[in-house]
C-alpha positions in Angstrom: 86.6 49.0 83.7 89.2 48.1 81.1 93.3 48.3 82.6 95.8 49.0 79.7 99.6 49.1 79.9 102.5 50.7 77.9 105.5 51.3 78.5 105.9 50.9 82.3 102.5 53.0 82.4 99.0 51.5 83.5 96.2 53.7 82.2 92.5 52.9 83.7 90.0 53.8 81.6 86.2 54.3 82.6 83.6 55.4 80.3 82.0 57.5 83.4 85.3 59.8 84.1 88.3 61.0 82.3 91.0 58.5 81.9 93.9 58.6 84.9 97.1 57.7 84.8 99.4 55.9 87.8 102.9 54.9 86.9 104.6 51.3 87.7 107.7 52.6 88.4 108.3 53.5 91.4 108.9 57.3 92.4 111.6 58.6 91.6 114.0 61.6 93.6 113.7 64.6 91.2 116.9 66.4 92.6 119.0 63.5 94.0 122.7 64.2 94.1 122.3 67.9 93.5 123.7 70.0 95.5 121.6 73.9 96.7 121.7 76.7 98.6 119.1 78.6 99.2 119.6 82.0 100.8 117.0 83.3 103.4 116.3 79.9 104.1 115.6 79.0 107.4 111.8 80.5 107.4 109.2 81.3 105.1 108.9 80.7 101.8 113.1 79.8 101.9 112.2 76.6 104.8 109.3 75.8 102.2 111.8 75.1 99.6 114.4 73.8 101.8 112.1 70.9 103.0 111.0 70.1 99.5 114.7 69.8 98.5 115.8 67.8 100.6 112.6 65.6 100.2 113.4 65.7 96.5 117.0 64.1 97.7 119.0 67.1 97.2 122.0 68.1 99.7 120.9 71.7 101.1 122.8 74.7 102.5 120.4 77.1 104.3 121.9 80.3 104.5 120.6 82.7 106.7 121.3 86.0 108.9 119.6 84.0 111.0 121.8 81.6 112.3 120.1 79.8 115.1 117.0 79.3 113.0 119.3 77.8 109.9 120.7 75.2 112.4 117.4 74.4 114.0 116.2 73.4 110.6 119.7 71.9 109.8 118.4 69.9 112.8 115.0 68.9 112.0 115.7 67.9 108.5 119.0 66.1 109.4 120.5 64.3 106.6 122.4 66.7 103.8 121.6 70.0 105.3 124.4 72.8 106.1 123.4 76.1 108.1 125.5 78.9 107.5 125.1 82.3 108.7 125.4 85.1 105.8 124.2 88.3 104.9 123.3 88.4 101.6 124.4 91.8 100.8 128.3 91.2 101.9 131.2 90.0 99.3 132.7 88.7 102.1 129.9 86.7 103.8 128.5 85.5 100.5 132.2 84.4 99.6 132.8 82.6 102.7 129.3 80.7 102.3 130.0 79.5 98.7 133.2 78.4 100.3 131.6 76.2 102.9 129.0 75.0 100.5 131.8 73.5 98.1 134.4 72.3 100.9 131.1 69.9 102.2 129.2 69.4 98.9 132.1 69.8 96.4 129.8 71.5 94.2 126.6 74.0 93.5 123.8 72.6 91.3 121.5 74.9 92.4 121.1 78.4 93.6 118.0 79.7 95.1 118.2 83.2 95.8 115.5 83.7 98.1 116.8 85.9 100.6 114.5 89.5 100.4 113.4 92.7 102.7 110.9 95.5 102.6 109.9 98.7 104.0 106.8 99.5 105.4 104.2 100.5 103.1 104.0 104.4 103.1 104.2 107.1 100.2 107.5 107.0 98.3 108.8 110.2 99.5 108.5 109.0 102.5 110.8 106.1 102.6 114.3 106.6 104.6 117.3 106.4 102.6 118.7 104.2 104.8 115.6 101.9 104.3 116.0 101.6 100.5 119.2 101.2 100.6 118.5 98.4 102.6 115.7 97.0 100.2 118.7 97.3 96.9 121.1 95.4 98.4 119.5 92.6 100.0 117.1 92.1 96.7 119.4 93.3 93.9 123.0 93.6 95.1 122.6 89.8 96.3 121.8 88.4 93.5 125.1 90.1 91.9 126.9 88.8 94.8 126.0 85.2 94.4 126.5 85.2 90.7 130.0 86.5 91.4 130.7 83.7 93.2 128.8 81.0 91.7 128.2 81.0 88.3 132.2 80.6 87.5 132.1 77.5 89.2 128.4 76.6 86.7 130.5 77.5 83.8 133.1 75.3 84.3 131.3 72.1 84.9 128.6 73.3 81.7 125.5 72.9 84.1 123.8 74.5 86.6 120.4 76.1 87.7 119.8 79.2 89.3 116.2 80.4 90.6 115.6 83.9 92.0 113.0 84.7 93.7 110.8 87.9 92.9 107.2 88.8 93.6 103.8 89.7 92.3 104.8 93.1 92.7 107.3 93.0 90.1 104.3 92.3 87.7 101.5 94.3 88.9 103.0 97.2 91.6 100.9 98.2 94.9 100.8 102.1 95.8 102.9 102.6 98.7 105.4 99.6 98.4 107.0 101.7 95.5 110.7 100.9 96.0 110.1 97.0 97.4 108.1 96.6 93.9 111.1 98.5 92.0 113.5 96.1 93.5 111.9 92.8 92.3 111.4 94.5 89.2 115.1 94.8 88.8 115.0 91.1 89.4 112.5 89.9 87.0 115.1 92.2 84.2 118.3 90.8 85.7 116.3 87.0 85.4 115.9 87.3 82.0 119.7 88.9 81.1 121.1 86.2 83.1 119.3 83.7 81.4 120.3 84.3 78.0 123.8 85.2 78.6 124.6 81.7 80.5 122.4 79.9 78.2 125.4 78.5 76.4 127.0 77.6 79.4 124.2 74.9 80.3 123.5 77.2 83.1 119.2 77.7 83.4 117.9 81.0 85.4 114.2 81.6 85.9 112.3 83.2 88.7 109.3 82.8 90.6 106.7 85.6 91.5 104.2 84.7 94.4 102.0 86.8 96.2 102.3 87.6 100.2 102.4 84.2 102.2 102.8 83.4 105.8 105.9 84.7 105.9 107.8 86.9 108.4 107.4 89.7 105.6 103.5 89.4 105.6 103.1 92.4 108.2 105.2 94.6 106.8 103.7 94.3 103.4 100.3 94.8 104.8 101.5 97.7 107.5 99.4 95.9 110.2 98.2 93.1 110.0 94.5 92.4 111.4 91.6 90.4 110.2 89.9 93.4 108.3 93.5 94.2 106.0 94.0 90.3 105.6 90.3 90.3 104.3 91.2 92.9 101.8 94.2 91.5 100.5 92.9 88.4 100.2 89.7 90.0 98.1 92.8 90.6 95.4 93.4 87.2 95.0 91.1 84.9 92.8 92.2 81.3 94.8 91.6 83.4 97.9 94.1 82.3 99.8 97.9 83.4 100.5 100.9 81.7 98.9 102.3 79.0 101.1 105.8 78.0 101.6 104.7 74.5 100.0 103.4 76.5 96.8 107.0 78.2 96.4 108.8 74.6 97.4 106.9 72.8 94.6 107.5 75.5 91.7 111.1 76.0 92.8 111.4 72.2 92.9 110.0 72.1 89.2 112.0 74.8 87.6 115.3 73.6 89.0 114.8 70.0 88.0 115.5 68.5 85.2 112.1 68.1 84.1 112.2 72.2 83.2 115.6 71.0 81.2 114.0 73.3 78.4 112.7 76.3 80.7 115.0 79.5 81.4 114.3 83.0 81.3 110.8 82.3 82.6 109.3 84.6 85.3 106.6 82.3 87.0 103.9 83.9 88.8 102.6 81.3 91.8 99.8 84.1 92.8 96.8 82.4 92.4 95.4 84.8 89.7 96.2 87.7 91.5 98.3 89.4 88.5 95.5 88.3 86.3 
């Protein structure tokens, strides 16, 4: 075994395996002193990057319809958290939670817009108007909202990072899920605008796609959800599993950091092969 160092790095080197590298360091808080909110927040895939936030050191608003469920995370995770009840597809709710965001953070580093719906899976024609109307302005007409309000306040401090997130079905659309898919679509398109109109503002926007997790979405995105349709979902997935609220906490953690410094306009898919 031969031990080499450079630089602060020790690299171990045995002829029998691939070298591996450990740093000396120390770890170090990849969003400390940043300042997020993250909409739809206090479950699902929004929790999973609301704990890996705040483990990264970053001061977290959870916004939520679901106010009791923000606080009891608030409560858990202690520390720099905020609950705020909003819905999404409101001027004035989304207006009042930037608002509380910057009068006990002073400021938004980060936006997560993670907030989403669906309706149940069913023939196109067959989907209330009430329900897609519904579907556009909780996934579309929020992430309008929150720019409204947020990326004036990116453009005057020449920074910022904002992370939507999308789905699989943007990328590779189900039958049945017609209007859901159309909606994160729009997403993926409004990803990439927003990215290269506020790239000379120092403001980053990318987006993440992931496949159905264990989520409070999963059985409406399966209609029903027993172990013979999670069998067949899962069949569609190479890795064979779900995405996890951990999966969408460490990509979102990533692309908002400044280790991604270079990355915007990027559509991620966290699937595990499934729009292979």
């Amino acid at each position: 075994m031969l031990f080499l160092q450079s630089e602060g790095y020790e690299y171990r080197i045995d002829e029998r395996a691939k070298p591996s590298i450990h740093t000396n360091r120390g770890s170090t808080l990849r969003l400390n002193n940043k300042v997020a909110i993250v909409t739809g927040g206090a479950s699902g895939f929004g929790a999973g990057i609301v704990r890996k936030f705040c483990a990264e050191g970053a001061s977290v608003v959870i916004a939520d319809l679901n106010e009791q469920a923000a606080r009891a995370l608030a409560d858990e995770l202690g520390g720099k958290t905020l609950a705020v009840s909003c819905d999404v597809s409101r001027p004035d709710d989304v207006s009042a939670l930037i608002e509380k965001a910057t009068n006990e953070f002073e400021t938004v580093d980060i936006l997560i817009n993670n907030a989403g719906t669906t309706h149940l899976p069913m023939p196109m024609e067959d989907v209330s108007e009430e329900d897609f109307d519904k579907v556009f302005s909780v996934n579309t007409k929020s992430v309008y909202l929150t720019a409204k309000f947020v990326v004036p306040l990116m453009k005057r401090r020449g920074k910022g990072a904002i992370l939507n997130v999308a789905s699989t079905g943007a990328v590779s659309p189900r039958p049945n899920l017609t209007w859901y898919n159309a909606s994160k679509g729009w997403m993926v398109t409004a990803t990439r605008g927003m990215a290269i109109e506020l790239a000379s503002h120092g403001i980053r926007v990318n987006a993440i796609n992931p496949v159905a997790g264990e989520t409070p979405l999963l059985k409406s995105f399966m209609g029903e959800d027993t172990p013979e349709v999670r069998a067949k979902f899962l069949s569609t997935i190479p890795i064979g599993r779900f995405s996890t609220p951990e999966d969408m906490g460490n990509a979102a953690c990533y692309l908002c950091s400044d280790e991604a410094s270079m990355v915007t306009g990027v559509c991620m898919e966290v699937d595990g092969g499934r729009t292979i």
